[in-house]
DRENDO-878781 format. One line per 2 residues: number of its first residue (from 0); their letters; for each residue x, y, z of C-alpha. Coordinates in steps of 0.2 Angstrom, whole numbers, plus 2048, in hexadecimal, padded with zeros to 3 digits. Example, Ala and Ser with C-alpha at 12.3 -4.5 7.8 and 13.67 -1.06 7.14 Angstrom:
! DRENDO-878781
0 = as = 83E:7EA:827 ~ 844:7FB:824
! end
This chain:
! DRENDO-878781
0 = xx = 1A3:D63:4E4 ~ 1A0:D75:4DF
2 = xx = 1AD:D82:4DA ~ 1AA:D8B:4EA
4 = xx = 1AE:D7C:4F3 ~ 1BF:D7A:4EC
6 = xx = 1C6:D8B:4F1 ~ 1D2:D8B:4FF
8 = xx = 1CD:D95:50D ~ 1DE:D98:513
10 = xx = 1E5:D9E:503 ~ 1DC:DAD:4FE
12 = xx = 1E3:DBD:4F7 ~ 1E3:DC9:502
14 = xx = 1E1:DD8:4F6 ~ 1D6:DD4:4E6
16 = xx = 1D4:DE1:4DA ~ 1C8:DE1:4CB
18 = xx = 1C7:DEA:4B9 ~ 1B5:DE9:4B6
20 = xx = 1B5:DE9:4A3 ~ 1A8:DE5:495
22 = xx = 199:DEE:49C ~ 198:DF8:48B
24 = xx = 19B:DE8:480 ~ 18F:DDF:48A
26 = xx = 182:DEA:485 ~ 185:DEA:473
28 = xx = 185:DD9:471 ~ 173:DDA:479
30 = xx = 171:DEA:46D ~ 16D:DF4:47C
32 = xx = 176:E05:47F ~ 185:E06:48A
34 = xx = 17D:E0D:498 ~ 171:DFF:49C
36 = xx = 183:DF4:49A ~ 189:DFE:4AB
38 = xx = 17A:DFB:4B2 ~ 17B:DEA:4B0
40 = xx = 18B:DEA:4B6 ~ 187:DF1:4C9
42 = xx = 17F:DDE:4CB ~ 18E:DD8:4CA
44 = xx = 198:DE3:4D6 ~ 18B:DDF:4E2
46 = xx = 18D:DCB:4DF ~ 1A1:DCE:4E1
48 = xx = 1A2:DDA:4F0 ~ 194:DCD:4FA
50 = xx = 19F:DBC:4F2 ~ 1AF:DC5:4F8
52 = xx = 1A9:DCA:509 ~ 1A1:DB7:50D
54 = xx = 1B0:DAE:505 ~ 1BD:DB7:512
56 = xx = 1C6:DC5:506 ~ 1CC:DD3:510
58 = xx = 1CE:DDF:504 ~ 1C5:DE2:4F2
60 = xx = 1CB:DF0:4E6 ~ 1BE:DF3:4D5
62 = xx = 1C3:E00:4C8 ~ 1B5:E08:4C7
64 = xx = 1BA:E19:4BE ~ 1C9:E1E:4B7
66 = xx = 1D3:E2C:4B1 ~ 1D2:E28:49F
68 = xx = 1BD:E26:4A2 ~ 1BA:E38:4A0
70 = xx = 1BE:E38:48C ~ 1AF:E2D:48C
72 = xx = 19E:E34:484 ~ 198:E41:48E
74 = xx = 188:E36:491 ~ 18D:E28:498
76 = xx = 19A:E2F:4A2 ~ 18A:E3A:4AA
78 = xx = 182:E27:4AC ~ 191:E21:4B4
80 = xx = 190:E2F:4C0 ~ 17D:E2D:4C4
82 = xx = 181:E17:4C6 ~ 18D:E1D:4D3
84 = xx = 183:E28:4DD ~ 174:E1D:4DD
86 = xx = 17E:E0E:4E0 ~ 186:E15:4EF
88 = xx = 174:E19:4F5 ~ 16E:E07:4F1
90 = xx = 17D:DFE:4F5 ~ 17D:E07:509
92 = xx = 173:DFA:512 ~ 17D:DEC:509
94 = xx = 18C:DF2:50F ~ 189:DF5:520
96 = xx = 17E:DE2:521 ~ 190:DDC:51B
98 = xx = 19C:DE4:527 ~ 1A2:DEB:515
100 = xx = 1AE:DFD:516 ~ 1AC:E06:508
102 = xx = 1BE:E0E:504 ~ 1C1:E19:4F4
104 = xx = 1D0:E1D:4EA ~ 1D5:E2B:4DE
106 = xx = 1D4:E3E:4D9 ~ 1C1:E3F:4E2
108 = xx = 1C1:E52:4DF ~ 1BE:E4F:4CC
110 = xx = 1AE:E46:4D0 ~ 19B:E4D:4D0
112 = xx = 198:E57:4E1 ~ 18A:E4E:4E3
114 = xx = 194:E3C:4E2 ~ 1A1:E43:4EB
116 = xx = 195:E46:4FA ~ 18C:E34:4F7
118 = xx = 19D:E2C:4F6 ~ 1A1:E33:506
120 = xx = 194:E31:510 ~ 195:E1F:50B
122 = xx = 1A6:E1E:511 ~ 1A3:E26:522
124 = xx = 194:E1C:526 ~ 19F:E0B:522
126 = xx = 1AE:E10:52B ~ 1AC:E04:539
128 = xx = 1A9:DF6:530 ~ 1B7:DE6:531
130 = xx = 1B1:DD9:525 ~ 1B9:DDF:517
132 = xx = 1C0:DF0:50C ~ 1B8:DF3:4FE
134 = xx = 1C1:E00:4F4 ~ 1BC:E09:4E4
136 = xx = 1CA:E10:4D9 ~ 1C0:E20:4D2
138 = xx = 1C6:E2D:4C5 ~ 1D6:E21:4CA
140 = xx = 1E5:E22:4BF ~ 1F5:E19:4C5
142 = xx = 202:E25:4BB ~ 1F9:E33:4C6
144 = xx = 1FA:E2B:4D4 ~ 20A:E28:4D3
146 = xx = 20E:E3B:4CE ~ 205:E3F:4DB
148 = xx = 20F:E36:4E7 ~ 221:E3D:4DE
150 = xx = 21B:E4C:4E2 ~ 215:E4E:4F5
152 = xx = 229:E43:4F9 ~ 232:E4F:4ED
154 = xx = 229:E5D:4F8 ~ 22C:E55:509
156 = xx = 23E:E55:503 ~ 23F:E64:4FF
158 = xx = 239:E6A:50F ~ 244:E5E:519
160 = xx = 233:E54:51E ~ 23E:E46:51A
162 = xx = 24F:E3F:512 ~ 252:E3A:501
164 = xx = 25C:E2C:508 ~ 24D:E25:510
166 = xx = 241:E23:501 ~ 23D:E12:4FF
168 = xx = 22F:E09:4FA ~ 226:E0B:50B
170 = xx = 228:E1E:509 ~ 21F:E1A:4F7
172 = xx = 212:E11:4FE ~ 20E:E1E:509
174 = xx = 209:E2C:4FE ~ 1FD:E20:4F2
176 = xx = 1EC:E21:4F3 ~ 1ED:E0F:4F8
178 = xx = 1F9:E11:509 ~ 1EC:E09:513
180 = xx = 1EC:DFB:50A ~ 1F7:DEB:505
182 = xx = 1FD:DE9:4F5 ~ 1F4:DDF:4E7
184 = xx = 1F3:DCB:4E7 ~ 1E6:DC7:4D7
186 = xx = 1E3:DD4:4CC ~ 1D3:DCE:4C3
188 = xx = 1CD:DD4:4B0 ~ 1BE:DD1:4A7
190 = xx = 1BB:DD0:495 ~ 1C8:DC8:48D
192 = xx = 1D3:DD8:48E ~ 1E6:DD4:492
194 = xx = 1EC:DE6:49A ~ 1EC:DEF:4AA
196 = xx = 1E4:E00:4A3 ~ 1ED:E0B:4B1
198 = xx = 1E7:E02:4BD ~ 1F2:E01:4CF
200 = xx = 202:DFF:4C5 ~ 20C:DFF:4D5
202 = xx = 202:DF4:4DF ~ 201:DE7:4D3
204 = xx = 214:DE3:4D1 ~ 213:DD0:4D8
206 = xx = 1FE:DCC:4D6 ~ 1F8:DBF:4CD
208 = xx = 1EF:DC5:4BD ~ 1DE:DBD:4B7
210 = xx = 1D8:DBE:4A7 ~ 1C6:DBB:4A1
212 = xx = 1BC:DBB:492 ~ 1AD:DBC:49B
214 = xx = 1A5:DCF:499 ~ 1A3:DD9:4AC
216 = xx = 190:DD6:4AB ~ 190:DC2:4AA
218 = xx = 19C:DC2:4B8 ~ 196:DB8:4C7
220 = xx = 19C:DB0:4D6 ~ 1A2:D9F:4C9
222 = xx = 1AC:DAA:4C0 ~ 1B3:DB0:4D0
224 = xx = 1B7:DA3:4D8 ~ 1BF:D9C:4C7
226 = xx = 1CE:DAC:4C9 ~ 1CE:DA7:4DB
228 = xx = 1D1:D93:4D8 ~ 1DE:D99:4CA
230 = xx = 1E8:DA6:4D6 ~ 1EA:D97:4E2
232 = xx = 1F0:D8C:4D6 ~ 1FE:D98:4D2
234 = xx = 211:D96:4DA ~ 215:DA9:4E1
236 = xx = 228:DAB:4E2 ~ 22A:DBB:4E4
238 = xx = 23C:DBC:4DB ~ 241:DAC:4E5
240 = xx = 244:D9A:4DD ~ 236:D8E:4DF
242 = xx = 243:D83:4EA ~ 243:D91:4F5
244 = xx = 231:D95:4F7 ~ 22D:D83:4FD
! end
């Protein structure tokens, strides 16, 4: 029986997000530059986002640029622009053949014009699609996000938009950039580091984490369906006993 086989249908996360790291380790090791590690790396978004869609996961999230990426060299972040843009151009088809949205997260305005208009374009031409969201977290940080969202409620309140005695955590969750979307079940991340790098800090409280050695470029659908198989071996409590949960 194959790994796929052994995954329960009925049991999937809902939200799955992935920190896809190891791209420049990846190509060190093969004593290539980083760029050509990014590269490398785009196969295996595309062998994710297809696995995702076919296995039944309604909702994928992959960090795909950060805050923090900017203090990068100038060089690569410039490849990491140009991967983007032409990825989007490349990936179109796919996404459309898959019944795939494409949905993006982050301060956009910081990006290139030209992937901005790319990026957008992307999303507009997806925007009918049901199969499953595929979100990139881009120029992403959670703390921003977060200060963002403390922001436009401490100005609602102060314009009597709304009550102080009304925010909760719905009233949160609706000034993220992630309102449309549930919170977090498997946060995935690749090679062999143990942190969560800023990464949907809010959405994350109660996911499953994942951790694997294996370097972003070497993952494939195995390696998937081994965090799958994992996360569904897992007891979720949520703050309740295990008596209480069965």
């Amino acid at each position: 029986m194959s790994l796929k086989d052994t995954i329960n249908l009925e049991n999937l996360p809902k939200h799955l997000a992935i920190i896809m790291d190891g791209n420049g380790r990846w190509a060190k090791k093969q004593g290539l530059i980083r760029a050509i590690g990014h590269e490398n790396g785009t196969k295996s978004v595309r062998i994710t986002v297809e696995t995702c869609a076919k296995l039944g996961i309604e909702n994928l999230t992959l960090y795909a640029f950060s805050t923090e990426n900017w203090n990068r060299p100038k060089l690569e972040v410039e490849t990491l622009m140009k991967l983007l843009i032409s990825s989007l151009k490349k990936e179109l088809k796919t996404l459309i053949g898959n019944n795939i949205r494409l949905n993006s997260i982050g301060n956009l305005e910081r990006l290139p014009k030209s992937a901005q208009k790319e990026l957008l374009e992307v999303i507009e031409k997806t925007k009918n699609n049901t199969r499953m969201v595929l979100t990139l977290a881009l120029n992403y940080g959670a703390r921003e996000e977060m200060l963002n969202a403390v922001k436009i409620i401490s100005d609602k309140v102060k314009n009597n938009i709304i009550s102080i005695d009304t925010i909760d955590e719905s009233i949160i969750n609706q000034h993220l950039y992630t309102q449309n979307l549930p919170d977090v079940d498997l946060l995935i991340r690749t090679s062999g580091e143990h942190r969560i790098s800023n990464f949907l800090l809010w959405q994350i409280a109660y996911s499953e984490l994942y951790f694997t050695e294996v370097l972003w470029p070497d993952f494939k659908e195995e390696d998937l369906y081994e965090a799958i198989i994992s996360y569904q071996k897992r007891e979720r409590r949520f703050g309740k006993t295990s008596e209480q949960i069965k």
